[in-house]
C-alpha positions in Angstrom: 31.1 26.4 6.6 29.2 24.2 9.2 27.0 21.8 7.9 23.0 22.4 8.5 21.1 20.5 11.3 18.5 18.1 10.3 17.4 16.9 13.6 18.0 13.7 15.1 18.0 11.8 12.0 20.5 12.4 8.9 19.1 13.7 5.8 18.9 10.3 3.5 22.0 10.3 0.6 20.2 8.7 -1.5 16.4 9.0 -3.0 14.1 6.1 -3.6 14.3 5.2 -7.2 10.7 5.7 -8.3 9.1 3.3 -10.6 6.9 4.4 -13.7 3.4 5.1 -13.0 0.7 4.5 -15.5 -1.7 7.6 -16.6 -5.0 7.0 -15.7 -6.7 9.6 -17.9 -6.7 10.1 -21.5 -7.0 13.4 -22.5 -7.4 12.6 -26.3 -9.9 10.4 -28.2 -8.6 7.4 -28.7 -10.9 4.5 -29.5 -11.4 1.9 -26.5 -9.9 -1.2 -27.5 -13.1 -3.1 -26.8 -15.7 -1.9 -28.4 -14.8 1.4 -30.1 -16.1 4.3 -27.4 -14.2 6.7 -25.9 -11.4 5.1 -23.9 -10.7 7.1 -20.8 -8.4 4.9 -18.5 -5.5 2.7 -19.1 -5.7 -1.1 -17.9 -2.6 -3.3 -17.1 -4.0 -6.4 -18.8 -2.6 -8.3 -15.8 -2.7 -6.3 -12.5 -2.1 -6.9 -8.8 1.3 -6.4 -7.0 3.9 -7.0 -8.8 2.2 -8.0 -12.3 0.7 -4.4 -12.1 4.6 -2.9 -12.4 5.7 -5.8 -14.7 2.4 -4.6 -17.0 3.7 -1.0 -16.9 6.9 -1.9 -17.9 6.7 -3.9 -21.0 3.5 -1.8 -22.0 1.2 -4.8 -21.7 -2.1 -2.3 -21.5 -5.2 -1.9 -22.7 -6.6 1.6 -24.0 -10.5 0.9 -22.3 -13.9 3.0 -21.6 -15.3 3.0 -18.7 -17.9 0.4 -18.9 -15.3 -2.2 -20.3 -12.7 -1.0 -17.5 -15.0 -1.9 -14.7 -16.1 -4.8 -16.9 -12.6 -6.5 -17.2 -12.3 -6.4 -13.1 -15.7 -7.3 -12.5 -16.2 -10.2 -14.8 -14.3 -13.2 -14.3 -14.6 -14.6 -18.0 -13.5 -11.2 -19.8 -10.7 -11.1 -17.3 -9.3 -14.3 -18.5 -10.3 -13.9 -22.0 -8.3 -10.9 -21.9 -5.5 -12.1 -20.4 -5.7 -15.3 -22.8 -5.3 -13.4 -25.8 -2.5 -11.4 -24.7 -0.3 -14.2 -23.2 -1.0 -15.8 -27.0 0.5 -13.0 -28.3 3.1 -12.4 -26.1 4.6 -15.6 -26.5 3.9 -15.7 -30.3 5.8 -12.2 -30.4 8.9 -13.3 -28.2 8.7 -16.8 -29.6 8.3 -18.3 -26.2 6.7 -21.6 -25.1 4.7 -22.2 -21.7 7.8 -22.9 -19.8 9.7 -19.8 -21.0 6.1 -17.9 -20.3 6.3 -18.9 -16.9 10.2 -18.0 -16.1 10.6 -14.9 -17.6 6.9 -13.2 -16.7 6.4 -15.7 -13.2 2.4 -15.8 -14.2 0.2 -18.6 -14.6 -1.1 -20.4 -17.5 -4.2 -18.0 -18.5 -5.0 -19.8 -21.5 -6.1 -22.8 -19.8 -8.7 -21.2 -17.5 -10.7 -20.8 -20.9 
């Protein structure tokens, strides 16, 4: 049997692995960790390429409403008061100091912006 004809260029072997996407909407009520509403989008507590994927993957995300979603991009000091409070409890979880923070996530210090 002949092979089929793709064109000029081969049909690619393999398929780009595809990385894990974070769902946006929330169907169900859950309460937004903030201040109790409705939460309706998932935040990665620290976002921007790569720390959005690195977020993702180690489920370091925030359950928020609307009004605190647009809050925590828009306003510098619950931005890093966020992000303070999880990088304490990160580290206090994995039993890491500032050094091993910085090695194993490759983030700043967040809680000395505060």
């Amino acid at each position: 049997m002949a092979k089929p004809f793709y064109g000029i260029f081969p049909k690619p072997v393999k398929k780009k692995k595809k990385r894990p996407k974070n769902n946006k909407r929330i169907d169900e009520y859950i309460p937004c960790e903030r201040c109790g509403k409705m939460a309706e989008s998932t935040h990665e507590v620290f976002f921007g390429n790569p720390a959005r994927q690195i977020s993702i993957d180690n489920g370091w995300q925030e359950k928020l409403c609307t009004k605190c979603h647009e809050k925590a991009h828009s306003d510098v000091i619950f931005r890093r008061l966020m992000q303070s409070e999880w990088q304490e409890k990160i580290m206090r979880e994995n039993n890491w100091n500032l050094e091993r923070w910085r090695k194993e996530t490759g983030f700043k210090n967040y809680i000395e912006y505060l």
